[in-house]
Biopython code that builds the backbone (N, CA, C, O; Angstrom):
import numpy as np
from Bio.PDB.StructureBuilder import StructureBuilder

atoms = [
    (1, "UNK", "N", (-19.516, -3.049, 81.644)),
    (1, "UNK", "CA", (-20.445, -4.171, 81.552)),
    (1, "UNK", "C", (-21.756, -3.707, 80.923)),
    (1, "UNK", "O", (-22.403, -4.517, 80.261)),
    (2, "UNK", "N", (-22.183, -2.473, 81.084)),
    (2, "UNK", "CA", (-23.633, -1.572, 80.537)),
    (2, "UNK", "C", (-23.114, -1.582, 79.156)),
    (2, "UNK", "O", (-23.588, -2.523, 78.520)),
    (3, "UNK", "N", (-22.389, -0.929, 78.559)),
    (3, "UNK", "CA", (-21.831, -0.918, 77.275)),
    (3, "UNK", "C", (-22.178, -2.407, 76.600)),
    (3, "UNK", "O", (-23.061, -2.643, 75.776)),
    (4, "UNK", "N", (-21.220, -3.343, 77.194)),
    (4, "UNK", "CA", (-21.093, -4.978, 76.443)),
    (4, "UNK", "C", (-22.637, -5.475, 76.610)),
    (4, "UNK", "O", (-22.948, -6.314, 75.764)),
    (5, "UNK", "N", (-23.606, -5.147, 77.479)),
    (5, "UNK", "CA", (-24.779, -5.461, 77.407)),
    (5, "UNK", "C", (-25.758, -4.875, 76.588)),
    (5, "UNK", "O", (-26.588, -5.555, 75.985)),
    (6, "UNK", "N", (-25.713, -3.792, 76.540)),
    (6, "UNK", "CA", (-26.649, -2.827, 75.205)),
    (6, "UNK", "C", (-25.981, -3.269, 73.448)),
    (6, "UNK", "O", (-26.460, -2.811, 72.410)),
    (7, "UNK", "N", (-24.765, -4.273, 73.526)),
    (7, "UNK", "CA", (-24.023, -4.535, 72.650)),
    (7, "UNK", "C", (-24.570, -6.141, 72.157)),
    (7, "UNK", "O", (-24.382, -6.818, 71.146)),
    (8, "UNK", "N", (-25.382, -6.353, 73.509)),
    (8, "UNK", "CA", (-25.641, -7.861, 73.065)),
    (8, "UNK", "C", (-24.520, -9.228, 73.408)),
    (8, "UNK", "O", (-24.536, -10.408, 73.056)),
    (9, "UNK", "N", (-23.654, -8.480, 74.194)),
    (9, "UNK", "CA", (-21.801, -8.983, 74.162)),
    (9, "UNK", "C", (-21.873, -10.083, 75.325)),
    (9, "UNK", "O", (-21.073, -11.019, 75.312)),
    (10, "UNK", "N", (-22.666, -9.982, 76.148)),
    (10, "UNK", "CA", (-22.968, -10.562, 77.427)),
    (10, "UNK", "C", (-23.213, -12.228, 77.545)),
    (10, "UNK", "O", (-24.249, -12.886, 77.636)),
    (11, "UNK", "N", (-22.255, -12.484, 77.516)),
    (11, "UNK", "CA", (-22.637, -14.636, 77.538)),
    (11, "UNK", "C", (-22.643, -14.935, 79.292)),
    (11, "UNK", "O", (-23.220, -15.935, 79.722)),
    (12, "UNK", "N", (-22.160, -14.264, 79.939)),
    (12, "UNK", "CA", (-21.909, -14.979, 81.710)),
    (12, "UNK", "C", (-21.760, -13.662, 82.149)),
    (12, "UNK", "O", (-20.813, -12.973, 81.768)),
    (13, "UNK", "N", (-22.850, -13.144, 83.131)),
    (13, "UNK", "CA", (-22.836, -11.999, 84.247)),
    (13, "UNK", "C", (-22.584, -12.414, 85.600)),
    (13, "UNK", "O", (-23.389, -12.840, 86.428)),
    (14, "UNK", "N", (-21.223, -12.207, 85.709)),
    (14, "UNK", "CA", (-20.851, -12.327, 87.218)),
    (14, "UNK", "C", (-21.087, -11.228, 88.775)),
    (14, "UNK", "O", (-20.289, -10.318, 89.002)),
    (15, "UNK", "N", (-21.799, -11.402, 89.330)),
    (15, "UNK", "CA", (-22.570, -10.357, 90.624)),
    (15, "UNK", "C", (-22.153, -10.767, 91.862)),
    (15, "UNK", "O", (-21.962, -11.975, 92.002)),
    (16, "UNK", "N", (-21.966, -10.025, 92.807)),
    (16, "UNK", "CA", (-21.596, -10.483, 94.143)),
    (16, "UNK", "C", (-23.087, -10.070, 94.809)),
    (16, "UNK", "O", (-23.623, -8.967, 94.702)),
    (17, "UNK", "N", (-23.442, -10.857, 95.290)),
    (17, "UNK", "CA", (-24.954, -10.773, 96.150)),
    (17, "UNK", "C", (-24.988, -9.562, 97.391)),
    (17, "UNK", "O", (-25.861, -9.476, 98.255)),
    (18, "UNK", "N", (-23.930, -8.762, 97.249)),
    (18, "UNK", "CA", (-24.102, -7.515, 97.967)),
    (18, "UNK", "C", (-24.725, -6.540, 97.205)),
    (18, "UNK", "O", (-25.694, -5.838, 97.495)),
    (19, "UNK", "N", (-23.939, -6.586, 96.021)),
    (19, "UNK", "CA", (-24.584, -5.944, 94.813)),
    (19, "UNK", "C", (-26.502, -6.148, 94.732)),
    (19, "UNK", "O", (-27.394, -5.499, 95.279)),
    (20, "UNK", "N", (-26.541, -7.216, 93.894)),
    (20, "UNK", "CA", (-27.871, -7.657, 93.602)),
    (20, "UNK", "C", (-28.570, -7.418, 94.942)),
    (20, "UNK", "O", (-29.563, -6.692, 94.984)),
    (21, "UNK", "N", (-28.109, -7.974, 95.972)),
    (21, "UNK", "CA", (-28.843, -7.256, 97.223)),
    (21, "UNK", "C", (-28.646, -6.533, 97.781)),
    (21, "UNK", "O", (-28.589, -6.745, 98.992)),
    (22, "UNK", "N", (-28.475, -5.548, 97.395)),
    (22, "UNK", "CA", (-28.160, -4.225, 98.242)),
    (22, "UNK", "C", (-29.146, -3.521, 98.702)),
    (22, "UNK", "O", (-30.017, -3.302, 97.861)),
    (23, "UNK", "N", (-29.447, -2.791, 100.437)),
    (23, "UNK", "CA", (-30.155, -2.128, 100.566)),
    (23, "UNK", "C", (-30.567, -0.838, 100.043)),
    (23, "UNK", "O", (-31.618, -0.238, 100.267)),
    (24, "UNK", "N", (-29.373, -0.429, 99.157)),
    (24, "UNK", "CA", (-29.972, 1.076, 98.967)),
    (24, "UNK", "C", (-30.664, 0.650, 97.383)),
    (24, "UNK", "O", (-30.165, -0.016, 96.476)),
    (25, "UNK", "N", (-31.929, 1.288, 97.474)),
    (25, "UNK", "CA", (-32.767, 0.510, 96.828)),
    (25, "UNK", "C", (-32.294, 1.404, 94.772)),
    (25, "UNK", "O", (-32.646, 0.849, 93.731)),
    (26, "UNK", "N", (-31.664, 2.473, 94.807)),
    (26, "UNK", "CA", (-31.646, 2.959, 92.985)),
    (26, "UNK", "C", (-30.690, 1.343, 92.816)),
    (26, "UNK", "O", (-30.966, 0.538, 91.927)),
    (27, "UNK", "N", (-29.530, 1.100, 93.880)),
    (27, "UNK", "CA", (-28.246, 0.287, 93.321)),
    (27, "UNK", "C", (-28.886, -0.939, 93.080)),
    (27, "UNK", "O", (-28.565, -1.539, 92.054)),
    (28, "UNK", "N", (-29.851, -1.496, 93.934)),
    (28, "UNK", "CA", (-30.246, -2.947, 93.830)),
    (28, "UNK", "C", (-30.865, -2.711, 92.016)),
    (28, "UNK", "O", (-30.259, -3.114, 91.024)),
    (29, "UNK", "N", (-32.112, -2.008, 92.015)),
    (29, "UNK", "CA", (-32.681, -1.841, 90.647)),
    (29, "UNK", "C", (-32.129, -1.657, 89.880)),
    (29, "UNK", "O", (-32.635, -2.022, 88.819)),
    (30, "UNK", "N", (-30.808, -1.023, 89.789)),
    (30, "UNK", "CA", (-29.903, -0.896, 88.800)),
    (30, "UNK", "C", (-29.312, -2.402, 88.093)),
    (30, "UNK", "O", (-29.396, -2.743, 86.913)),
    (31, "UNK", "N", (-28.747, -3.091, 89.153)),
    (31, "UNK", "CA", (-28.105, -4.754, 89.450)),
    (31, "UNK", "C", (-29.287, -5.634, 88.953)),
    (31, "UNK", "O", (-28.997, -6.352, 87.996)),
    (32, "UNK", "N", (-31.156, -5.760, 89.630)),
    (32, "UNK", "CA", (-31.778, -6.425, 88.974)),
    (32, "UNK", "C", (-32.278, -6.197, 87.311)),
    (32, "UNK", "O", (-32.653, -7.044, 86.501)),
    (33, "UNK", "N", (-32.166, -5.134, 87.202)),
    (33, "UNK", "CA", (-32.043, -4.673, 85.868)),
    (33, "UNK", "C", (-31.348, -4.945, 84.956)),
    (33, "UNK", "O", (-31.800, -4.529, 83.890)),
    (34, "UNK", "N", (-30.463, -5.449, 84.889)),
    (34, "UNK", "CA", (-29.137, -5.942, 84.373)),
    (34, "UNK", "C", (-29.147, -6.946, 83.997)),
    (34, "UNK", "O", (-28.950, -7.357, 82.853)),
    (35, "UNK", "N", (-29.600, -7.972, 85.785)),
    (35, "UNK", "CA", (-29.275, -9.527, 85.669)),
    (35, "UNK", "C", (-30.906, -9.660, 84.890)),
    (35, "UNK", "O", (-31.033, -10.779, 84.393)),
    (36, "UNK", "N", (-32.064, -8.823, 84.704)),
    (36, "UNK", "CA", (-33.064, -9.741, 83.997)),
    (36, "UNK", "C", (-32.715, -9.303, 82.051)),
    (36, "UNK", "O", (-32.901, -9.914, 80.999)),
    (37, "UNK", "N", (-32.145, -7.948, 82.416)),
    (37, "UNK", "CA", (-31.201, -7.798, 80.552)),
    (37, "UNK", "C", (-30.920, -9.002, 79.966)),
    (37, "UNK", "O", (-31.492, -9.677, 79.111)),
    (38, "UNK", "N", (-29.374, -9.195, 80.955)),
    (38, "UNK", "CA", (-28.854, -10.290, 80.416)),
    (38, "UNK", "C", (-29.326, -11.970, 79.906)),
    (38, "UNK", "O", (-28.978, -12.806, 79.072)),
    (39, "UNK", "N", (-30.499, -11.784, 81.180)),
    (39, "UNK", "CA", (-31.356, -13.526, 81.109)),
    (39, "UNK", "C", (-32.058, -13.039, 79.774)),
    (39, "UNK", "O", (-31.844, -13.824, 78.850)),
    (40, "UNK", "N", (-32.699, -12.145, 79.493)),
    (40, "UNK", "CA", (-33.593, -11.986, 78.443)),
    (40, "UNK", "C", (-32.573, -11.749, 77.132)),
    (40, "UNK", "O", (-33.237, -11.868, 76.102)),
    (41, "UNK", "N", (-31.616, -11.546, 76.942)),
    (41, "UNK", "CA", (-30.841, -11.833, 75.727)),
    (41, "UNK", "C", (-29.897, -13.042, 75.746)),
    (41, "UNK", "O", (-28.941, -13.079, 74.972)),
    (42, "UNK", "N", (-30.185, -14.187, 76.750)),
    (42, "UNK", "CA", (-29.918, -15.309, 76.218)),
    (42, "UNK", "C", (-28.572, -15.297, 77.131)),
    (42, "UNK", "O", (-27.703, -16.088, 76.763)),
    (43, "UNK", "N", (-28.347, -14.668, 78.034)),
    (43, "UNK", "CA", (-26.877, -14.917, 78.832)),
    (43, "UNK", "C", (-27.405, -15.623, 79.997)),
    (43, "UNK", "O", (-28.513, -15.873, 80.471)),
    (44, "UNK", "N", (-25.728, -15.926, 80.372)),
    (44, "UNK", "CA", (-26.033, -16.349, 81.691)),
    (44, "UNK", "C", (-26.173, -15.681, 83.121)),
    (44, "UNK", "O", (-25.728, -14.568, 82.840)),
    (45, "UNK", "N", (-26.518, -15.611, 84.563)),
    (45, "UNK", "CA", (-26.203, -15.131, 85.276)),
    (45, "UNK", "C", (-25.752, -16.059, 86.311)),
    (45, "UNK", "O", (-26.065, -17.243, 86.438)),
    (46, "UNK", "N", (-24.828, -15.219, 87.166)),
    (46, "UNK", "CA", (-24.208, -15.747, 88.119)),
    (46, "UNK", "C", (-24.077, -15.234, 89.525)),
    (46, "UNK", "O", (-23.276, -14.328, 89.756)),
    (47, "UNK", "N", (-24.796, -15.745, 90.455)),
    (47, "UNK", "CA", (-24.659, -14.659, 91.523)),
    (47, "UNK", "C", (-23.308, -15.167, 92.717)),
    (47, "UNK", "O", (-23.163, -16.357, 92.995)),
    (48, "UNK", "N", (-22.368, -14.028, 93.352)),
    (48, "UNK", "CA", (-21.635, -15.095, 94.406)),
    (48, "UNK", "C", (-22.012, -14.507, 95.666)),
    (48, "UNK", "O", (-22.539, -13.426, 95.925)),
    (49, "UNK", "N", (-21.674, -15.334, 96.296)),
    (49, "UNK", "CA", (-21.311, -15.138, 97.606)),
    (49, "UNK", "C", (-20.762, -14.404, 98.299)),
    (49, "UNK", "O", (-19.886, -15.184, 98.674)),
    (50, "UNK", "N", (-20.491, -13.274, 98.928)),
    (50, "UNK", "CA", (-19.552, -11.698, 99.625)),
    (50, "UNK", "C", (-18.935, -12.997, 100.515)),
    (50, "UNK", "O", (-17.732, -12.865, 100.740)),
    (51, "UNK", "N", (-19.590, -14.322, 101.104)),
    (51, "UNK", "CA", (-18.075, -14.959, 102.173)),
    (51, "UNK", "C", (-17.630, -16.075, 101.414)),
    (51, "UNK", "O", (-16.812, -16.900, 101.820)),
    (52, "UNK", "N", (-18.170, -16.083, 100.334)),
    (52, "UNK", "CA", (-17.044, -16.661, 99.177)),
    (52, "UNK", "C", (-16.140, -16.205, 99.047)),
    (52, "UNK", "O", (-16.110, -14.978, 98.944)),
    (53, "UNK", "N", (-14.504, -17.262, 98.965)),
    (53, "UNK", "CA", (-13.333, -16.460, 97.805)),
    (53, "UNK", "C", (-13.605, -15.695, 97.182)),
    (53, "UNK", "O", (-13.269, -14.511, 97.205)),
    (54, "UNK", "N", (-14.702, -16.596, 96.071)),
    (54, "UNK", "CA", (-14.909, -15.981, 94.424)),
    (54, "UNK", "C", (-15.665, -14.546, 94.887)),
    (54, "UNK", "O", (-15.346, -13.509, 94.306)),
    (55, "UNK", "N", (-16.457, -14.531, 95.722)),
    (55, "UNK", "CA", (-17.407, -13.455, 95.730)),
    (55, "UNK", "C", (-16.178, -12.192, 95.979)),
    (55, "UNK", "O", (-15.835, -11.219, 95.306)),
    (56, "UNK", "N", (-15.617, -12.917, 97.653)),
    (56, "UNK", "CA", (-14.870, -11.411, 97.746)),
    (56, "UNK", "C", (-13.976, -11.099, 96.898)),
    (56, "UNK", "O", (-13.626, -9.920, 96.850)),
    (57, "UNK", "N", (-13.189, -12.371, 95.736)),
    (57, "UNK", "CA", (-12.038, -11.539, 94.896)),
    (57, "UNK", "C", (-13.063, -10.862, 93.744)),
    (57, "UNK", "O", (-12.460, -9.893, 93.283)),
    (58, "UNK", "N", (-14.437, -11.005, 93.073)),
    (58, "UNK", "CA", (-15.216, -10.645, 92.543)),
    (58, "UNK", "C", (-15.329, -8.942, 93.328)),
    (58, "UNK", "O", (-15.303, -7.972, 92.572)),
    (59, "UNK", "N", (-15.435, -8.751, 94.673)),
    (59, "UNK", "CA", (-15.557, -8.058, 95.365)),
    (59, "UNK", "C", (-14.811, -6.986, 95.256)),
    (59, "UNK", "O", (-15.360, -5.926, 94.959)),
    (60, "UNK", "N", (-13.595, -7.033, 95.443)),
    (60, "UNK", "CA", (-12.376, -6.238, 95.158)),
    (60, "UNK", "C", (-12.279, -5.603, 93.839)),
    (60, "UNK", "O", (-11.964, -4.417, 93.740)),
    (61, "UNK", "N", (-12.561, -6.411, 92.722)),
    (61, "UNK", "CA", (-13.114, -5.869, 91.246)),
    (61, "UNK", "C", (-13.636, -5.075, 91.266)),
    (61, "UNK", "O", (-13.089, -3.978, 91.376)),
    (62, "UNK", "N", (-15.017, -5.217, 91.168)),
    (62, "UNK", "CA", (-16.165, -3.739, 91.642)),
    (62, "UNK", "C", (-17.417, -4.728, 91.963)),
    (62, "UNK", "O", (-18.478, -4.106, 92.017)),
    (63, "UNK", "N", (-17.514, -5.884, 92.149)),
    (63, "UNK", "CA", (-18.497, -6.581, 92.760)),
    (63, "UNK", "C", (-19.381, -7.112, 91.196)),
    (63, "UNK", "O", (-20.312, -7.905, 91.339)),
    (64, "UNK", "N", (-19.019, -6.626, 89.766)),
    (64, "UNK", "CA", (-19.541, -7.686, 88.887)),
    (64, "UNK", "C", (-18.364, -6.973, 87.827)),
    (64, "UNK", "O", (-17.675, -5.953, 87.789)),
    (65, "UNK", "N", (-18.665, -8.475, 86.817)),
    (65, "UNK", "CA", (-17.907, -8.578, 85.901)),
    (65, "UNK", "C", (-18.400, -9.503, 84.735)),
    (65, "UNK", "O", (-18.880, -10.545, 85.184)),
    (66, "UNK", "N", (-18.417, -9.432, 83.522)),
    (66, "UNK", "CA", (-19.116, -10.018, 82.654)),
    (66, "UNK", "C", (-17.854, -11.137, 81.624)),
    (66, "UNK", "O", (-16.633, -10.984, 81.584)),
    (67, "UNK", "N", (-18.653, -12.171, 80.928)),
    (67, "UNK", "CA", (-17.685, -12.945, 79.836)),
    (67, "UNK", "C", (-18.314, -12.702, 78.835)),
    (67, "UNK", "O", (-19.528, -12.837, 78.686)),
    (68, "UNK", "N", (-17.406, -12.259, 77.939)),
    (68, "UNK", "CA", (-18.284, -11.698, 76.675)),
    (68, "UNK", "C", (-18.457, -12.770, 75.532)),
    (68, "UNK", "O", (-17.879, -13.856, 75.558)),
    (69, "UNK", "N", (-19.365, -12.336, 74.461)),
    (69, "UNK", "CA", (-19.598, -13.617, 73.439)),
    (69, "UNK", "C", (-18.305, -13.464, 72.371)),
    (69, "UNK", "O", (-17.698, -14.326, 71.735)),
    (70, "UNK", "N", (-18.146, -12.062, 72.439)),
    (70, "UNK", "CA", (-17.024, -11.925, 71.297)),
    (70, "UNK", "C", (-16.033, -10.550, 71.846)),
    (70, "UNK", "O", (-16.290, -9.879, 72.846)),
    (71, "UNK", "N", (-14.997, -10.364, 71.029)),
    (71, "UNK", "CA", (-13.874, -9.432, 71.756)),
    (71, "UNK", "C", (-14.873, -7.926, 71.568)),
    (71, "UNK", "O", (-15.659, -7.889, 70.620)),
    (72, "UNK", "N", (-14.777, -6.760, 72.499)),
    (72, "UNK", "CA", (-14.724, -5.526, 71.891)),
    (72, "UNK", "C", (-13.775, -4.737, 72.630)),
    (72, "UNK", "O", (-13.940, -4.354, 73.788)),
    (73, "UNK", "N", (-13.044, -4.573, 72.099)),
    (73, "UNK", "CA", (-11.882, -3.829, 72.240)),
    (73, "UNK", "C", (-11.965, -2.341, 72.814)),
    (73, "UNK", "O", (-11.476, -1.919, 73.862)),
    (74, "UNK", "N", (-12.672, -1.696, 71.906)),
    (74, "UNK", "CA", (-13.298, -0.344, 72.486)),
    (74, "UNK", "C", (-13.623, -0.111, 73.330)),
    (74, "UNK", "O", (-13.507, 1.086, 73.589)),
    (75, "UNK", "N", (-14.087, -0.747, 74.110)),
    (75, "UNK", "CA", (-15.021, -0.411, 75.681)),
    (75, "UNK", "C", (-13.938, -0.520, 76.927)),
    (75, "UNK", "O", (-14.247, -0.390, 78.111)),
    (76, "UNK", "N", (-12.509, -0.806, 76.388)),
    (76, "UNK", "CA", (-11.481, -0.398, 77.930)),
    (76, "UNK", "C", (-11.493, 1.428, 77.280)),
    (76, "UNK", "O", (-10.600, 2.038, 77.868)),
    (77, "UNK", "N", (-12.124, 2.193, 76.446)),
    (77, "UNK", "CA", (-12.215, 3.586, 76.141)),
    (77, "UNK", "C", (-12.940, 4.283, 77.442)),
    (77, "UNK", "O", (-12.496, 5.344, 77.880)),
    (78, "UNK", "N", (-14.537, 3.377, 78.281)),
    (78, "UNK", "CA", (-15.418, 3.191, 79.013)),
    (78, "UNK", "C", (-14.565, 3.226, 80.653)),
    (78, "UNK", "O", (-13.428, 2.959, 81.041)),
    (79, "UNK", "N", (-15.216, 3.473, 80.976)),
    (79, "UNK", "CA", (-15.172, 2.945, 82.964)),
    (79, "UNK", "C", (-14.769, 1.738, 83.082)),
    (79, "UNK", "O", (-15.218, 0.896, 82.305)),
    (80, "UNK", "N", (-13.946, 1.421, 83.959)),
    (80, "UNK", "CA", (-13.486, -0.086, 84.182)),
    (80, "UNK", "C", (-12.272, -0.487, 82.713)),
    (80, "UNK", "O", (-11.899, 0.046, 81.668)),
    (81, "UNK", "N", (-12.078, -1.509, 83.343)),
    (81, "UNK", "CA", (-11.656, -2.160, 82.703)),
    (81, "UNK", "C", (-11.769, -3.356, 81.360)),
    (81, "UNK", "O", (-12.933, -3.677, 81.116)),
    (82, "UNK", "N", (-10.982, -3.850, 80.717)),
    (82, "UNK", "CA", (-11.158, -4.625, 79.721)),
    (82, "UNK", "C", (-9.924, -5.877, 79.064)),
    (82, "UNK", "O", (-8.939, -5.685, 78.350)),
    (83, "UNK", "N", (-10.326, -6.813, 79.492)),
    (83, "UNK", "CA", (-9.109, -8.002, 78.556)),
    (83, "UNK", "C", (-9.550, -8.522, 78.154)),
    (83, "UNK", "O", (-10.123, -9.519, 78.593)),
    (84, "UNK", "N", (-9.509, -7.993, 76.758)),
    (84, "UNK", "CA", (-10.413, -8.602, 75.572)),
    (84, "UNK", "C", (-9.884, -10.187, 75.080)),
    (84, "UNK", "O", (-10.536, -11.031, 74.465)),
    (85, "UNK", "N", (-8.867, -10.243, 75.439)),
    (85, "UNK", "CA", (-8.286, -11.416, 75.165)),
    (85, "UNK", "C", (-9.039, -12.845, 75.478)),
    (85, "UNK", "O", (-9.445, -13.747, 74.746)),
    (86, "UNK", "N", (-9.041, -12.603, 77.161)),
    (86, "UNK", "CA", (-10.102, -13.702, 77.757)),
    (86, "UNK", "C", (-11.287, -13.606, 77.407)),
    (86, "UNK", "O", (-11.974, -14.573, 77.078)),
    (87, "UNK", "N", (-11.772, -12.119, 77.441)),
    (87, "UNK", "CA", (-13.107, -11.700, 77.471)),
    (87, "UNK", "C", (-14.010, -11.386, 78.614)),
    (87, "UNK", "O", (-15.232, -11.522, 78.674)),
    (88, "UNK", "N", (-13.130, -10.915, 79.557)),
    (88, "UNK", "CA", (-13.464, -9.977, 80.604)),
    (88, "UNK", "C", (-13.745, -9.009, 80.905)),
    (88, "UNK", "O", (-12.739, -8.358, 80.622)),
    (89, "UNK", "N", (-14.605, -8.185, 81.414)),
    (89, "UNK", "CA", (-15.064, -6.842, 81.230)),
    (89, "UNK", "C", (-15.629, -6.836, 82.821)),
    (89, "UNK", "O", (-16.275, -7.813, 83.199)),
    (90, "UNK", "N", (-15.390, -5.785, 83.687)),
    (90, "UNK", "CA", (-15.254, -5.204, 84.727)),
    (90, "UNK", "C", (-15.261, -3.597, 84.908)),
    (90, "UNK", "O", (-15.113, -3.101, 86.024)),
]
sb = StructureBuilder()
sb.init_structure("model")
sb.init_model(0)
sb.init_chain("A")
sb.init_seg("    ")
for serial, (resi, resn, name, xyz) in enumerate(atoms, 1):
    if name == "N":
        sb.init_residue(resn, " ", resi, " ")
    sb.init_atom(name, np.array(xyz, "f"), 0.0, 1.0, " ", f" {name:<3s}", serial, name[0])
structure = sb.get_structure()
């Protein structure tokens, strides 16, 4: 998701609010860092719920996941995963 964001790739940032709120304070700054990236290049953000469905199957993922503006293929090379098809990045 760091990759597709320094790429500009970022249309919808999906976060589970454990993440974004997390007490240990490098992880939270890391997460608000991100979600004000993405607002400032014109994406969206999305925060869920941890007793949401969406949050906890978001959860099980790694707690965020992005929709990209266009495919990049390269970045399942990266950490996580990639289906460029939909345009998912995790």
């Amino acid at each position: 998701v760091e990759k597709a964001n320094e790429a500009l790739a970022i249309k919808t940032l999906l976060v589970t609010n454990e993440l974004f709120r997390s007490t240990d304070l490098p992880t939270r700054k890391r997460y608000v860092k991100l979600v004000e990236s993405v607002k400032e290049n014109g994406g969206e953000v999305r925060v869920f719920s941890s007793l949401h469905v969406s949050g906890e199957q978001l959860g099980q993922l790694s707690g965020f996941a992005a929709i990209l503006r266009f495919p990049m293929p390269d970045i399942a090379d990266g950490e996580g995963s990639a289906d460029s098809k939909e345009g998912l990045v995790n």
